[in-house]
C-alpha positions, -999 to 999 in steps of 0.1 A, spaced: 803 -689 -330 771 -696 -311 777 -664 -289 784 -642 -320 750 -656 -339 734 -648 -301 743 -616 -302 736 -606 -343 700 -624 -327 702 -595 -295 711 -566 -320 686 -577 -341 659 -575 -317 670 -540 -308 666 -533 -335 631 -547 -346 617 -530 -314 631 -496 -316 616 -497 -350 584 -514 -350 552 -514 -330 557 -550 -316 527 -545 -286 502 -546 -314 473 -575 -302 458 -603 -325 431 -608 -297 424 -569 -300 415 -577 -336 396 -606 -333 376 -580 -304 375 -554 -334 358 -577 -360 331 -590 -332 318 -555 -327 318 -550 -366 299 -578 -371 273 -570 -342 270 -533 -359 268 -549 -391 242 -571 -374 226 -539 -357 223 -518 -397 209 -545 -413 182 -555 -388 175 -516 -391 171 -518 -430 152 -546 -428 122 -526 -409 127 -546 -376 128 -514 -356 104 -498 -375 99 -482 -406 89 -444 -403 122 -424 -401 132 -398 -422 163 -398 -440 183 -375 -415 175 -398 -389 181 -426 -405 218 -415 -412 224 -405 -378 210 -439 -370 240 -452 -392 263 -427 -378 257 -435 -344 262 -473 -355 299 -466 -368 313 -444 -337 297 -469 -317 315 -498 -332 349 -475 -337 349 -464 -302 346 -499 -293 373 -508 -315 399 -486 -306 395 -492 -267 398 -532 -269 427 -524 -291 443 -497 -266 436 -521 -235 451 -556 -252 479 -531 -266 483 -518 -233 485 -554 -215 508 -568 -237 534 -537 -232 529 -544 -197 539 -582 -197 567 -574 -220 579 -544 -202 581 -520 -234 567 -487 -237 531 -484 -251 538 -450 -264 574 -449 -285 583 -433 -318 573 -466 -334 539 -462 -319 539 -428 -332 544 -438 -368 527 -466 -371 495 -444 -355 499 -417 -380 505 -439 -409 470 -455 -400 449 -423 -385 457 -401 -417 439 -425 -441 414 -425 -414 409 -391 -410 405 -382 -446 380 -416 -452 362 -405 -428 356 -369 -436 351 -381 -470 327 -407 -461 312 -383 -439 306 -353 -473 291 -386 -488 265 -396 -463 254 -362 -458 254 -358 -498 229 -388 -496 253 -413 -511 249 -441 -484 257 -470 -512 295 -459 -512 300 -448 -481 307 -487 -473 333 -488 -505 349 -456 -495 354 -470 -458 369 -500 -469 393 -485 -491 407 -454 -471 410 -485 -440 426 -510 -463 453 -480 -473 458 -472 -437 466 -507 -432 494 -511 -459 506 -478 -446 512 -490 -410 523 -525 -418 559 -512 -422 560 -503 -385 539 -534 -369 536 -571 -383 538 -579 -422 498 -593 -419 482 -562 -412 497 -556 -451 478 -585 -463 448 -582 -442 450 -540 -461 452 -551 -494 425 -574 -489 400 -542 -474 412 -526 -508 397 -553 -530 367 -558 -512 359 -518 -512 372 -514 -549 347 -549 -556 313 -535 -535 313 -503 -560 298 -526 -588 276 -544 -562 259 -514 -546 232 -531 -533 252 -554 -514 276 -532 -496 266 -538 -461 278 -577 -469 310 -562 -481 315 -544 -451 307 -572 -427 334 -590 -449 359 -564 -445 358 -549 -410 340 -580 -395 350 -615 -408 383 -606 -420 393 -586 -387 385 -623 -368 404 -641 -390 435 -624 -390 435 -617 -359 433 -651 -348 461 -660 -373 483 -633 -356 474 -647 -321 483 -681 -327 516 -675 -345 529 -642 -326 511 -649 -291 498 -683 -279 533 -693 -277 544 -666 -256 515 -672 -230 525 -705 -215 
């Protein structure tokens, strides 16, 4: 009995890896939401006049551009490096067909936020460029959950509500962002770390 249960446990496992992205980090998340929150840190310093106050309004959205690719290009490499050194200690391919799913389930919503977000900063609309990020990030989220860990579905629908929330607080959503991309990021990563990895490190 115990060897048949061992192996519906093997098959299982097979299984789970052939068909998800298992090499996905917490710690690469909790990297993610630090760099948000020094960017977030970085744009609201700048609106506040502490690097000065005479720039016009193209520079002041490549200012904000630069800001985001900096914190994204960040982002992605301490995710690819973690990714990459957990693959290795496991011994599973970085790059499968699960990887491949799960990366266009998340880069599509990606792509078309950010061209959208990018016809919107350009159009002058900074005050939803923050909602629209959040939303098109939260949807790539739910999208790739099916082929990683069932968190990164909660952590999505979560980005969803705070995006859909900062459109009736305009003002505020730089705080909505930080929320989203920073704070959020931190905390589930650390909740994925603790229940998928710290275990597995000893």
């Amino acid at each position: 009995m115990n060897k048949e249960t061992d192996d519906l446990k093997a098959i299982r496992q097979m299984m789970e890896k052939s068909s998800k992205f298992l090499s996905f980090n917490g710690i690469s998340i909790v990297f993610a939401g630090l760099f948000a929150m020094a960017g977030a840190i970085f744009a609201h310093l700048f609106l506040k006049g502490f690097f000065g106050s005479e720039y016009s309004l193209t520079q002041r959205m490549m200012l904000y551009l630069a800001d985001a690719l900096a914190v994204l290009c960040l982002s992605v490499g301490a995710v690819t490096l973690f990714c990459r050194k957990k693959a290795k200690a496991s011994r599973e391919p970085l790059f499968s067909g699960a990887t491949r799913r799960a990366a266009y389930s998340l880069l599509l919503p990606l792509f078309a936020g950010g061209i959208f977000s990018l016809v919107l900063l350009f159009r002058g609309d900074i005050h939803i460029v923050c909602s629209a990020t959040l939303l098109f990030y939260g949807i790539g989220l739910v999208n790739t959950s099916r082929y990683t860990f069932p968190e990164l579905h909660c952590l999505g629908i979560i980005e969803v509500i705070l995006g859909l929330s900062s459109l009736f607080f305009t003002g505020s959503g730089l705080y909505f962002w930080t929320a989203g991309f920073g704070l959020c990021h931190i905390v589930f990563g650390l909740i994925m770390y603790f229940r998928y990895e710290k275990n597995k490190t000893k």
